[in-house]
C-alpha positions as CSV (number, residue, x, y, z in Angstrom):
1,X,24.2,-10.8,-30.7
2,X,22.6,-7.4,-30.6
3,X,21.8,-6.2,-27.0
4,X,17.7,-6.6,-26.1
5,X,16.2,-3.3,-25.5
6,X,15.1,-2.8,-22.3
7,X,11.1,-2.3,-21.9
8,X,10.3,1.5,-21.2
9,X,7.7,1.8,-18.2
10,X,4.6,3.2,-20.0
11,X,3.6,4.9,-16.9
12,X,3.6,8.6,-15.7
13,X,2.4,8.5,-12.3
14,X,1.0,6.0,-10.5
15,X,-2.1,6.7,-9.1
16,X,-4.7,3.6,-8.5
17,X,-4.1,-0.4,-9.4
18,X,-6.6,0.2,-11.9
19,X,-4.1,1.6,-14.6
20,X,-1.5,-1.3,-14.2
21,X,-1.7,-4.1,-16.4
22,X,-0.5,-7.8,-14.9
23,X,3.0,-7.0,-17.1
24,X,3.2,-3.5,-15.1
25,X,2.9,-5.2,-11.8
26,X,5.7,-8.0,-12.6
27,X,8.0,-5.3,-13.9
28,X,7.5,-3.4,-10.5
29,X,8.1,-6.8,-8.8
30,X,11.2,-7.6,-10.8
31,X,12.4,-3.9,-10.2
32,X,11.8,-4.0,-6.5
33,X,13.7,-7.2,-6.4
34,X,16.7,-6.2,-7.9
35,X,17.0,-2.8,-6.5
36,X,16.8,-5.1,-3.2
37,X,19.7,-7.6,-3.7
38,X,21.9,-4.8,-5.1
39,X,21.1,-2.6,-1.9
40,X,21.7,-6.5,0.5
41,X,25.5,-6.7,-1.3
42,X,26.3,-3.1,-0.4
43,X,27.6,-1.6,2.8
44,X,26.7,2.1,1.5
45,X,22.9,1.7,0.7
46,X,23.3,4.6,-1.7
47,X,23.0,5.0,-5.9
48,X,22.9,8.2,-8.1
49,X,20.0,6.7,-10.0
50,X,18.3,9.9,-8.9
51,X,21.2,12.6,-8.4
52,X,19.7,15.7,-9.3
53,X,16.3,15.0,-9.2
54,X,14.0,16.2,-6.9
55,X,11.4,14.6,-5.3
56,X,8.2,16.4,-2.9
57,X,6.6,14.6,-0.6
58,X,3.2,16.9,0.6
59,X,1.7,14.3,3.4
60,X,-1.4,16.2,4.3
61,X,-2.6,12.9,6.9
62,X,-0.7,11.5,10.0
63,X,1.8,8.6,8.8
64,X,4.9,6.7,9.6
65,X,5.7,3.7,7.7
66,X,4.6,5.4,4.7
67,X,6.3,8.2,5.0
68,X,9.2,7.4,6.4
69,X,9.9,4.7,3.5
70,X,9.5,7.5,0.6
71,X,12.5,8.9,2.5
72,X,14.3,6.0,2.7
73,X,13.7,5.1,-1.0
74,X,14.6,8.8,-1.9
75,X,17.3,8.9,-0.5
76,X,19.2,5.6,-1.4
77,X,18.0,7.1,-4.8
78,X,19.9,10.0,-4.4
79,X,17.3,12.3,-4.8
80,X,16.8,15.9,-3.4
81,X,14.0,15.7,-0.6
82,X,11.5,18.2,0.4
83,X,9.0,17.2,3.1
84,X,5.8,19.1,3.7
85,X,3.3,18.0,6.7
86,X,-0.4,19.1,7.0
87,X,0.9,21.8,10.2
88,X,3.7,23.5,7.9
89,X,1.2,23.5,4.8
90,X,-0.9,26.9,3.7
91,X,-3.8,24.0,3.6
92,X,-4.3,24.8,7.3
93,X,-4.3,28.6,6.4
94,X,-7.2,27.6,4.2
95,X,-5.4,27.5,0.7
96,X,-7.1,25.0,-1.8
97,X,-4.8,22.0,-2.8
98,X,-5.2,23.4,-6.6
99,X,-2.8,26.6,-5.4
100,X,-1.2,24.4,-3.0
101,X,0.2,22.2,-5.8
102,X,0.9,24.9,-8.5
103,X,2.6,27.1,-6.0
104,X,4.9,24.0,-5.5
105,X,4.8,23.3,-8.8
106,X,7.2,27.0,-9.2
107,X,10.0,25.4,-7.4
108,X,10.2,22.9,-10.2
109,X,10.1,19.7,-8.5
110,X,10.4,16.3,-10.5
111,X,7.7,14.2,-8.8
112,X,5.3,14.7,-5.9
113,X,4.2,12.1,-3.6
114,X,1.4,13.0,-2.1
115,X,-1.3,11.7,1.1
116,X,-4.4,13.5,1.4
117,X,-7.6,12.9,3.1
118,X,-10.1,13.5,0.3
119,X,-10.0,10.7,-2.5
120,X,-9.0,11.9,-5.8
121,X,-6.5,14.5,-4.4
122,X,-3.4,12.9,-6.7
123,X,-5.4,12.3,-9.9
124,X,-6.2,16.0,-9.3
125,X,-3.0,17.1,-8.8
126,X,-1.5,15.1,-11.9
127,X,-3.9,16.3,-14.4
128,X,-3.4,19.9,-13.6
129,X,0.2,20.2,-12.7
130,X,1.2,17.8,-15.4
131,X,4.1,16.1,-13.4
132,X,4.7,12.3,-12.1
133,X,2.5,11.8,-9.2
134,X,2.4,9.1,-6.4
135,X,-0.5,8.5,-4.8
136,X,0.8,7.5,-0.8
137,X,-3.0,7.2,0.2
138,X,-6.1,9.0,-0.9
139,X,-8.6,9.0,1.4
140,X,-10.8,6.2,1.5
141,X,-10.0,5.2,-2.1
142,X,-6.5,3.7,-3.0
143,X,-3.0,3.2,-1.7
144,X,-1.9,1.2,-4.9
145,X,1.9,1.3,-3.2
146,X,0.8,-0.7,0.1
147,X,-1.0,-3.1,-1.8
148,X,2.4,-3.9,-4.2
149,X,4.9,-4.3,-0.9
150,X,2.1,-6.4,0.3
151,X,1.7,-8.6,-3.3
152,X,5.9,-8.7,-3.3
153,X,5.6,-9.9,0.1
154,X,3.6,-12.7,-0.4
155,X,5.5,-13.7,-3.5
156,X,8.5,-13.7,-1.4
157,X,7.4,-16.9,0.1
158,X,4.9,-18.6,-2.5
159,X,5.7,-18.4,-6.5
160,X,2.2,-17.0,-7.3
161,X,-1.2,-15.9,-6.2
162,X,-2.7,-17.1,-9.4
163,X,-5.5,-19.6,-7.8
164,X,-4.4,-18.7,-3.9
165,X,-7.1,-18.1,-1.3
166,X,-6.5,-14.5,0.5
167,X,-8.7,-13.1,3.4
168,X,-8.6,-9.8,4.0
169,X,-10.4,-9.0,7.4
170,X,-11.6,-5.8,9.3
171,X,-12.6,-2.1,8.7
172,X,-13.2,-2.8,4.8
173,X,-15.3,0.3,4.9
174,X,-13.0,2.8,5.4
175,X,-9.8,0.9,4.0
176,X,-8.0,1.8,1.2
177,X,-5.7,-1.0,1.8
178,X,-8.2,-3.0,1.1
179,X,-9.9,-1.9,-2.0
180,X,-6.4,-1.6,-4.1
181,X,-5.3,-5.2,-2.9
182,X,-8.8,-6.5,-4.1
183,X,-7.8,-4.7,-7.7
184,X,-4.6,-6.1,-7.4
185,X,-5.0,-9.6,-6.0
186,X,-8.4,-10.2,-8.1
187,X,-5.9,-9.1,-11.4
188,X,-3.4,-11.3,-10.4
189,X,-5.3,-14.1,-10.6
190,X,-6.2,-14.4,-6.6
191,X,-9.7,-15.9,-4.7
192,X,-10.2,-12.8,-2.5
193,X,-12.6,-13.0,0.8
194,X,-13.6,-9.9,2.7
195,X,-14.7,-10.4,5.9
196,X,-15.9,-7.6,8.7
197,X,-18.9,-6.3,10.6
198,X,-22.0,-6.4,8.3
199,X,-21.6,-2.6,8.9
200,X,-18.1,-2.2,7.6
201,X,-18.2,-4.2,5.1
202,X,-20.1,-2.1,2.0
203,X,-22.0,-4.2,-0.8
204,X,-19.7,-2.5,-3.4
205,X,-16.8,-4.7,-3.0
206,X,-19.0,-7.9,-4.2
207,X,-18.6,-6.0,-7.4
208,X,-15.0,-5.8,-7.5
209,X,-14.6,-10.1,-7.0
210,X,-14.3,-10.2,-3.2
211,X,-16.6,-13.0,-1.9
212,X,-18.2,-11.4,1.1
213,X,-17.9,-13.2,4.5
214,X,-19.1,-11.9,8.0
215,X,-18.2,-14.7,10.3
216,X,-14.7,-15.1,10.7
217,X,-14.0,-18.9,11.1
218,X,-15.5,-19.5,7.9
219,X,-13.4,-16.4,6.0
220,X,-10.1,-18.0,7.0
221,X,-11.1,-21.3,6.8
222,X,-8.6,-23.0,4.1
223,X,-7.2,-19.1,3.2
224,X,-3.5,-19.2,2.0
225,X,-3.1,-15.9,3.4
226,X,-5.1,-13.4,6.0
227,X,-4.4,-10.2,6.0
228,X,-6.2,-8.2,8.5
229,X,-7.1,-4.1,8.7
230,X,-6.5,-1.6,11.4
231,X,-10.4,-0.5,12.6
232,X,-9.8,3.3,11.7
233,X,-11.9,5.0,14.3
234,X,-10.3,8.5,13.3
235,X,-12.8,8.1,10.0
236,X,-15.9,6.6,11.6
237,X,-18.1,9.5,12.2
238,X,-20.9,7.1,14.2
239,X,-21.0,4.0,15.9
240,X,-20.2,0.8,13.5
241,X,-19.8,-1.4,16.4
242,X,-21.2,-1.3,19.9
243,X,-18.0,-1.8,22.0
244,X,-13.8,-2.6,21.5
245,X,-14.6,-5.5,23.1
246,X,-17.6,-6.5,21.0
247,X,-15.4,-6.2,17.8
248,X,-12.6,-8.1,19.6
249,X,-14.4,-11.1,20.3
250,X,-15.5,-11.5,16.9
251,X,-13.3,-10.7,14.6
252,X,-9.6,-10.5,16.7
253,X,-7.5,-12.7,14.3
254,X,-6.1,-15.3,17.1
255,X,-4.1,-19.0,17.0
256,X,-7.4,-20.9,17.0
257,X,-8.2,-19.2,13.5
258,X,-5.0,-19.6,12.4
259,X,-5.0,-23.4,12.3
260,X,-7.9,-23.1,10.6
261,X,-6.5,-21.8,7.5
262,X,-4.2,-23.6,5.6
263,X,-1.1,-25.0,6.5
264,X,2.3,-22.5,6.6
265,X,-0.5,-19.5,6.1
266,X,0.4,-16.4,5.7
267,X,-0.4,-13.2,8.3
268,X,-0.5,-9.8,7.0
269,X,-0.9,-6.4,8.4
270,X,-0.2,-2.9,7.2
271,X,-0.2,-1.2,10.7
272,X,-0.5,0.4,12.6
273,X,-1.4,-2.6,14.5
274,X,-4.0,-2.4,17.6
275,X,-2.9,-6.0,19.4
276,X,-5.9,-7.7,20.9
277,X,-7.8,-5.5,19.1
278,X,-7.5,-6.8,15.3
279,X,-4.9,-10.0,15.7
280,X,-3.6,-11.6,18.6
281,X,0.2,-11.2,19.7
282,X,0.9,-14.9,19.3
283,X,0.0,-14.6,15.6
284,X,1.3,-11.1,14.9
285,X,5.0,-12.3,16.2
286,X,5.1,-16.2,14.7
287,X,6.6,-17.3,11.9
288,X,3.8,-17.4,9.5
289,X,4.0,-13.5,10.4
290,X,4.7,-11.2,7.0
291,X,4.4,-8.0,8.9
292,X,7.9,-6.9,9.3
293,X,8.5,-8.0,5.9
294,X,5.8,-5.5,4.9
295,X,7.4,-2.8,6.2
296,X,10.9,-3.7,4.4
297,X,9.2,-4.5,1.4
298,X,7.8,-1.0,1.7
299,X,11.3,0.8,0.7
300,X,12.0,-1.8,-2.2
301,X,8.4,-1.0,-4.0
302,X,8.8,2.9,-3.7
303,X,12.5,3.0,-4.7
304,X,11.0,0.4,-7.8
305,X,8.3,3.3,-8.6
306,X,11.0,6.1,-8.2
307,X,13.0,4.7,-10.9
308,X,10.7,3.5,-12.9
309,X,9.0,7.1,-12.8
310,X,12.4,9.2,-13.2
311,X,15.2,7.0,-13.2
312,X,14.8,5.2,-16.6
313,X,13.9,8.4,-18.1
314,X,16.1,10.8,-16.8
């Protein structure tokens, strides 16, 4: 029987959920999940998939978990790493990202991954450097990678999302958590709810298929899944609330509103988490908790996009 070709990822960067097609996001998924038990079976969590190649990763914002997982996934790739922070950058000098990225671009890297503060920062960077880009956040915009770990999270413990009830509560405004797992939930076939301070929560995603809630009980009322957002004050250049305490008291995610949703429901968070704040201990540590998964999921998806990107094609 002659051997089944295997199917080429059509991709060159990946750069916003808009770009995927539902067969895309499966073959991440599949990828992630393989690349996953082989790393479970082995005591060295090492391959040369990437040996050779050498991957940039310009993170012009403040992050950890992000971060930090490129690294991982880079180097359990094998890759060649070169990290570059907003302090060590010639941004700070004043340098535009344009000669930023083509004086990087001279050191022949293989693929950047890039955060940035201004949206649109990694499309730029891929059509005029003409290399694989990963967008790791952008601003306000995306942050396509966060919402695939989150989507392989919750298909870690329920087959599909076709027809499944999600909630995702919070800063909506300034989240780009939010706006690429409304893409990619509403294209997976998902009910989506946003729910948040009538302020935070902007008209636009209406348009996108997210049914637009602003009292809690009813958001996570029969949900299958609640996923709730960090308030970003860093980004909030007035006042969207009048007081911690005022936002806490209406939208803190806690066990009453838990048994409101459904049965076994699932809690979500892509941190950093502000306890008492956004969801309550209780619920952030129990068992219907996916947050730690997130973060371990986070490694699987990138090293999935890695290969995908360079591996398959090197």
């Amino acid at each position: 029987m002659a051997r089944r070709k295997k199917k080429a990822f059509p991709h060159k960067a990946i750069l916003g959920i808009e770009a995927l097609s539902v067969d895309d996001v499966r073959y991440i998924i599949d990828t992630a999940r393989n690349l996953r038990s082989v790393f479970k079976r082995r005591r060295i969590k090492k391959t040369p998939a990437l040996q050779g190649r050498t991957v940039l990763n310009l993170f012009l914002e403040p992050s950890t978990r992000t971060r930090v997982s490129f690294e991982l996934a880079e180097k359990r790739l094998s890759a060649d790493i070169i990290n570059i922070a907003a302090a060590s950058s010639a941004i700070v000098k004043g340098e535009s990202i344009f000669d930023t990225g083509r004086t990087l671009l001279a050191m022949s890297p293989d693929l950047i991954v890039i955060r940035h503060k201004m949206g649109g920062s990694p499309h730029f960077l891929h059509k005029h450097l003409e290399i694989p880009v990963i967008n790791a956040g952008d601003g306000i915009n995306q942050h396509p990678t966060q919402a695939l770990l989150d989507l392989l999270s919750i298909l870690d413990r329920i087959d599909t999302v076709e027809g499944k009830t999600i909630t995702i509560v919070g800063d909506i405004k300034h989240s780009r958590v939010a706006r690429s797992n409304v893409l990619l939930l509403k294209k997976m076939g998902a009910k989506v709810r946003l729910c948040g301070p009538p302020t935070l929560l902007q008209p636009e995603y209406a348009t996108l298929g997210g049914e637009i809630f602003y009292d809690l009980k009813q958001a996570v009322e029969g949900a299958h899944v609640v996923m709730m957002l960090r308030v970003q004050l860093e980004r909030m250049k007035m006042g969207y609330f009048p007081t911690t305490n005022e936002y806490r008291r209406l939208y803190c995610f806690t066990a009453k509103h838990l048994k409101l949703a459904r049965k076994n429901a699932l809690v979500m968070h892509p941190g950093p988490m502000n306890r008492w704040v956004e969801i309550e201990p209780e619920v952030a540590d129990s068992e219907n908790s996916l947050i730690l998964d997130q973060v371990a999921n986070g490694i699987s998806i990138r090293m999935a996009l890695l290969y995908l990107l360079l591996g398959e094609k090197g």
